[in-house]
N, C-alpha and C positions, 0 to 999 in steps of 0.2 A: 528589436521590440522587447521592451523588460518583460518577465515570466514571474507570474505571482504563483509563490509556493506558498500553502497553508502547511502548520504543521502543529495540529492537537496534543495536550500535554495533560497530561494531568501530574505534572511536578516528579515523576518519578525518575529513576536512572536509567528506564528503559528509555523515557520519552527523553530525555537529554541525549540519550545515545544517536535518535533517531533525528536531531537537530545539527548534530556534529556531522551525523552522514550526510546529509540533506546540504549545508555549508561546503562538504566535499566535493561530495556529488556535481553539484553545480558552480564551483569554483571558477569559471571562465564564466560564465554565465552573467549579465543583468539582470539581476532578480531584487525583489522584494517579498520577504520571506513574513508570513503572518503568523506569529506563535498566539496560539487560542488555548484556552482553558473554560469548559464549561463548568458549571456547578449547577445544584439541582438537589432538593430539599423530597422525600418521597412521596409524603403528602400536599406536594404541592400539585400533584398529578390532581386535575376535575373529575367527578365521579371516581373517586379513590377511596371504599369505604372501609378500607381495612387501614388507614392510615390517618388522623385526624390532621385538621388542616396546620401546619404550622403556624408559632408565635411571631410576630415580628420581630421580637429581638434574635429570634433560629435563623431568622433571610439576614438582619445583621451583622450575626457572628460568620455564619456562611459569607458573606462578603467580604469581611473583614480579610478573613482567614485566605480567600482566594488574593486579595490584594495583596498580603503579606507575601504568599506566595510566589507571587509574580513580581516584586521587586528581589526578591532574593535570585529567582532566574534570571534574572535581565543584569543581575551583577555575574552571576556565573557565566551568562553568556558573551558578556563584555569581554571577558578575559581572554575567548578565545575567535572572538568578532572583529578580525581588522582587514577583513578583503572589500577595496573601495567601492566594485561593484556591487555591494551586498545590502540593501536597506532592510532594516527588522524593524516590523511594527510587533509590539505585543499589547494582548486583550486578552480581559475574562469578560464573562458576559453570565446571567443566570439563564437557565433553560435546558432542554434536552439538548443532548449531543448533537445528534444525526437533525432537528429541525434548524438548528444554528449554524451547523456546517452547511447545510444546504444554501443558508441567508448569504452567507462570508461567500461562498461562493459564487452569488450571482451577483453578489455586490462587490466583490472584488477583483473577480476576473481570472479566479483562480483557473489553474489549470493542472495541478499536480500535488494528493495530499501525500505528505510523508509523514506517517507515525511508527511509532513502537507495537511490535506483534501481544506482549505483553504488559501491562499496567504497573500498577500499587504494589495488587498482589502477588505479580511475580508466581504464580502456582507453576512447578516445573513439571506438577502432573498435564498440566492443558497447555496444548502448542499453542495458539491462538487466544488472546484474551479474547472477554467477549464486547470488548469494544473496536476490539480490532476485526473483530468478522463484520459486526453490525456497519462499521463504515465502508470495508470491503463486498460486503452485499446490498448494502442500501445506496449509498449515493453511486447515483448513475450518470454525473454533471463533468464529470472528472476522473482522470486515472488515481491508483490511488496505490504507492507504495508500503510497505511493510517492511519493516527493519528491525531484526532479532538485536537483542541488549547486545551480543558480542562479537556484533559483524562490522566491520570499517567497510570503508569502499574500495580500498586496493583490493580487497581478496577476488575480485569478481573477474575468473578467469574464463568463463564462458556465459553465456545465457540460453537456458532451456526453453522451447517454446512450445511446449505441446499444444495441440491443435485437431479438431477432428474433419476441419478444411470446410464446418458447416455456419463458421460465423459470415458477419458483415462488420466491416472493419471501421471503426471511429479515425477519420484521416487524422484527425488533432492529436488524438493520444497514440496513434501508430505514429504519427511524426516524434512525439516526447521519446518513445520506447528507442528509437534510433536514433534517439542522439544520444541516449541513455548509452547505446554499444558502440556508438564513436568514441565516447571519452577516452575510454577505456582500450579502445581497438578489442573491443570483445567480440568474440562466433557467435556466432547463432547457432543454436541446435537446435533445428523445426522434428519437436518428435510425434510422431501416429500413432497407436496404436490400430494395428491392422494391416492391413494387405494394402500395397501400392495400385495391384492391380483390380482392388477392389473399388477404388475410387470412383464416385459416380460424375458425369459432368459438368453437374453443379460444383462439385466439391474440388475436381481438376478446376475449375476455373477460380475458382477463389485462390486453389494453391496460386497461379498465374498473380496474382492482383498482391498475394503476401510477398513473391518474388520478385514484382515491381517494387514494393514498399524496402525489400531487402537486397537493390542492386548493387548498391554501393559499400556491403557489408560482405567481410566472410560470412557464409553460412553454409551449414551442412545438412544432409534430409537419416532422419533414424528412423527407422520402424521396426514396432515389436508387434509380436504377433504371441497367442493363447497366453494373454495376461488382463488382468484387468484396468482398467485408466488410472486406479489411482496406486497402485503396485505398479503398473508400469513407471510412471510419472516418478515417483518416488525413488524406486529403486534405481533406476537409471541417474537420478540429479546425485544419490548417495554413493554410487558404483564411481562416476566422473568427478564428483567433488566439484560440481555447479558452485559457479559464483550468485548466481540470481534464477528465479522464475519468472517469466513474463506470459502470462497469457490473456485471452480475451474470454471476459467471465460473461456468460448466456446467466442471463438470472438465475440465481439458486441453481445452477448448474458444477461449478466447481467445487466451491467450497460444503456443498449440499454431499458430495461423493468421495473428497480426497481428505480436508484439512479437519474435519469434526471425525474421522477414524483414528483408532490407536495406532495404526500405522504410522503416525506421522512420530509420534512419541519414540517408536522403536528405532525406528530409523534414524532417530534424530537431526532429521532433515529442519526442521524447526530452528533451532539452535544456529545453524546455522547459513539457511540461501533467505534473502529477503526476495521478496515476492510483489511482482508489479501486476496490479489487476486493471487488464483495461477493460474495457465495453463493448457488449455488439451493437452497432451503431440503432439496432430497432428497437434498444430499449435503454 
């Protein structure tokens, strides 16, 4: 069955970087890969009264300027686009990011977005641009990859999986996440913070259902104890030199406690593990 990958650009070298992985990545794969670019004018926001409505020739030139855009990518990307199983649709569209991605989504059948952690701006003070969180906390439709500007896909010699064993697991994007550590023959590291023998039976039983999901993978179980989630998480992927992060994001749960701290900065964990956010199936 072919696998439609969407993959959000805003032209920059980050999001080409995360195009490249993405073509890697799924190199054995039948896919058909959708490269999108939104654009979006401030005042074109309704009820916006600190912004007056834009001129028609402003949505012009903004279009113009996306068009131009996207034929320049699509020659870049020719040059290094020749796997037969690989079809690349590219589109701009005007509108908000996150309501657009949502449309491409259920109209395309997506099932795996791969962008860039950072944008345009490139700010090497903020690990996370902030379109990169917003689609990582907002769409709930799909797994959603993250790919630091100077990460290829060889590097990914393990996969961390922290977990606090209280999700409910999306069968479709826990199926993506394992094929994700097949390609590669990548481990698993399922890490806890906490006591093993503190696990309640809800939470023993989940682990059960993650190690159904993980039979046919190595994997390993870690637990740390008197740290906190996102120091643990962190320092642990920066201590082993993690290939990737995969976890299952409870709304405003991860990114809410680990990835908007300066911690991530210091550590420079950023830089370099790309980060797979899946879903808990109840939201």
């Amino acid at each position: 069955m072919q696998k439609h990958i969407l993959i959000p650009t805003d032209y920059s070298k980050n999001a080409f970087n995360a195009i490249v992985y993405a073509f890697e990545l799924l190199a054995n794969e039948v896919c058909t890969f959708h490269i999108f670019h939104s654009y979006f004018l401030t005042g074109a926001a309704k009820g916006n009264l600190l912004f007056p409505e834009p001129e028609p020739h402003e949505y012009d030139t903004a279009a113009r300027w996306s068009g131009d855009s996207m034929e320049r990518l699509k020659i870049k990307v020719g040059l290094l686009a020749d796997n037969p199983k690989h079809t690349i649709h590219f589109d701009h569209e005007f509108g908000t990011l996150i309501e657009l991605l949502e449309e491409k989504i259920k109209r395309e059948g997506i099932e795996l977005i791969v962008m860039g952690t950072r944008g345009v701006t490139d700010d090497g003070e903020v690990a996370y641009g902030r379109n990169a969180v917003n689609v990582m906390e907002s769409i709930r439709e799909c797994a959603v990859l993250a790919v630091p500007a100077n990460v290829s896909y060889k590097t990914i010699t393990e996969i961390v999986f922290p977990t606090n064993f209280k999700s409910h697991f999306n069968k479709v994007e826990m199926e993506i996440f394992v094929k994700i550590a097949q390609r590669k023959n990548s481990p698993i590291r399922i890490l806890h913070i906490g006591k093993e023998t503190d696990l309640s039976e809800k939470q023993k039983k989940n682990r059960k259902e993650i190690e159904n999901y993980f039979k046919d993978l190595e994997y390993t179980y870690h637990w740390l104890e008197k740290t906190g989630v996102k120091e643990g998480v962190l320092s642990f992927v920066a201590e082993r030199k993690s290939g990737m992060i995969g976890f299952v994001n409870r709304k405003h749960w991860f990114f809410g406690s680990v990835f908007s701290n300066p911690l991530v900065k210091s550590l420079g964990v950023h830089s370099k593990v790309p980060v797979l956010a899946l879903h808990d199936s109840r939201n």
